[in-house]
C-alpha positions as CSV (number, residue, x, y, z in Angstrom):
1,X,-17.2,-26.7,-51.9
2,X,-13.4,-25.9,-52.2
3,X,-14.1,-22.0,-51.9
4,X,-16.2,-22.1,-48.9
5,X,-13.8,-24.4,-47.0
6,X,-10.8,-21.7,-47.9
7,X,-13.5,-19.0,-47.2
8,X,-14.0,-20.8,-43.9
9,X,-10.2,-21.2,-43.1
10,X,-9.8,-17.4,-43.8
11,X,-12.3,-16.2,-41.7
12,X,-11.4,-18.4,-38.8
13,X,-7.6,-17.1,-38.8
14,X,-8.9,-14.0,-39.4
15,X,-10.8,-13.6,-36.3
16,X,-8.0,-15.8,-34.2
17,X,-6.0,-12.7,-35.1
18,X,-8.6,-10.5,-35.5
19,X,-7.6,-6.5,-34.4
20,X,-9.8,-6.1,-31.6
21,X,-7.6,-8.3,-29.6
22,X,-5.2,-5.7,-29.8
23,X,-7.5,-3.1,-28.4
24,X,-6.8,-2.8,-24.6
25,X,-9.0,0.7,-24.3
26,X,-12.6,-0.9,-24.1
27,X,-13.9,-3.2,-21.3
28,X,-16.9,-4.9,-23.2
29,X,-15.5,-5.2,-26.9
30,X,-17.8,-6.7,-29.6
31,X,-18.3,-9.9,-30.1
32,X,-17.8,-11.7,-33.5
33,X,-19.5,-15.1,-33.8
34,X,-17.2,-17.9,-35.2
35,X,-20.0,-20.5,-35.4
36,X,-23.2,-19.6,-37.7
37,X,-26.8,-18.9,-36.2
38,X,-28.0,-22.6,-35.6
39,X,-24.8,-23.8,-37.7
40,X,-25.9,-22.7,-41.3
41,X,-23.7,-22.4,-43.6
42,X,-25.1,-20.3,-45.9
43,X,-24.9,-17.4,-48.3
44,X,-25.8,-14.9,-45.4
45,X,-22.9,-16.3,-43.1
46,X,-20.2,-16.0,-45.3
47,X,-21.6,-12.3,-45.9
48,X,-21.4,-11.7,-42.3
49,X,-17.3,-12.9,-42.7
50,X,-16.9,-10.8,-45.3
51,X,-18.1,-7.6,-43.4
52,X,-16.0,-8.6,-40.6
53,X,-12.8,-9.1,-42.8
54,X,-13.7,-5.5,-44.4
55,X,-14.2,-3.7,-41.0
56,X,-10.6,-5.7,-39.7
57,X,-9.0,-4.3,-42.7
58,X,-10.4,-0.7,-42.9
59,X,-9.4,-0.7,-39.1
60,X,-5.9,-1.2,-39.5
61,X,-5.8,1.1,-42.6
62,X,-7.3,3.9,-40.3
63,X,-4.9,2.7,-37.6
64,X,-2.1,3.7,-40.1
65,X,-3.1,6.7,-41.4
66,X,-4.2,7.9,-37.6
67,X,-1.7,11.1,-36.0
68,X,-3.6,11.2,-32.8
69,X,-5.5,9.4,-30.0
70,X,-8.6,11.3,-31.3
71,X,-8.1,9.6,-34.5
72,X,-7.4,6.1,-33.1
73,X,-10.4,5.9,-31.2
74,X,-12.6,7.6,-33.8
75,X,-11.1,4.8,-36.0
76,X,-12.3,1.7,-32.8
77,X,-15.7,3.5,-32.6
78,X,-16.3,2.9,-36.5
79,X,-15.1,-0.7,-36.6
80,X,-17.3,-1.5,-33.4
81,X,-20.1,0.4,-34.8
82,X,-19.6,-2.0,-38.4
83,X,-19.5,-5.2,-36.4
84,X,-22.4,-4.2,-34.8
85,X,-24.0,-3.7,-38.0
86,X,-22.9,-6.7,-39.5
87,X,-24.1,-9.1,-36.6
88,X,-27.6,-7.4,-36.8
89,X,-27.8,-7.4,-40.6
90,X,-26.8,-11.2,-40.0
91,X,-29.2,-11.9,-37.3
92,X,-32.0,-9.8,-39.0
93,X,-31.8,-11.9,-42.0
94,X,-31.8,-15.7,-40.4
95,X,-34.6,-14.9,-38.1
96,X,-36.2,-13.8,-42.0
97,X,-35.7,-17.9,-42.6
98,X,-37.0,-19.0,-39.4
99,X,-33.6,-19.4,-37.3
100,X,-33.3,-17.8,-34.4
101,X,-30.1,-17.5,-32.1
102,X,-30.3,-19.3,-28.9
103,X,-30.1,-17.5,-26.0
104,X,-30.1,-19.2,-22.2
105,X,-31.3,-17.9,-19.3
106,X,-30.6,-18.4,-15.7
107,X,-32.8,-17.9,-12.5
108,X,-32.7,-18.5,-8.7
């Protein structure tokens, strides 16, 4: 219980500082979920928080080693492209379980 609370507390400062932020090029960034699909806590979220962490860290590593723009916003297409990933891979395997992600609509 211990690990997944410091788990928890990483991933939540992690995406409170989360490199995306930074990222003023984009209009419609990626999303990253801080609350679990129907609020399981479960093997397959704290997966999904460990993809995220990676892609935030290989980001900033790429940021570094970047020498041009071309470089820079190869290295924002491949850490949108791994969120993306990670949120379907996430979703893919709740809905597997029977959870689904709530979505609301709105109509006139």
């Amino acid at each position: 219980m211990q690990i997944s609370k410091l788990i928890m507390g990483l991933a939540i400062a992690s995406a409170a500082t989360s490199p995306l932020l930074a990222h003023t090029g984009t209009e419609n960034h990626v999303v990253v979920r801080k609350e679990p699909v129907a609020g399981q806590y479960n093997k397959y979220w704290y997966n999904y928080l460990s993809d995220v962490l990676e892609a935030d860290k290989e980001l900033k590593s790429d940021l570094r080693r970047a020498t041009d723009e071309e470089d820079r916003r190869d290295a924002w297409e491949e850490y949108e492209h791994e969120l993306v990933d990670a949120d379907k891979d996430y979703v893919k395997k709740m809905r597997k379980r029977n959870f689904r992600v709530g979505r609301v609509t709105i109509s006139n």
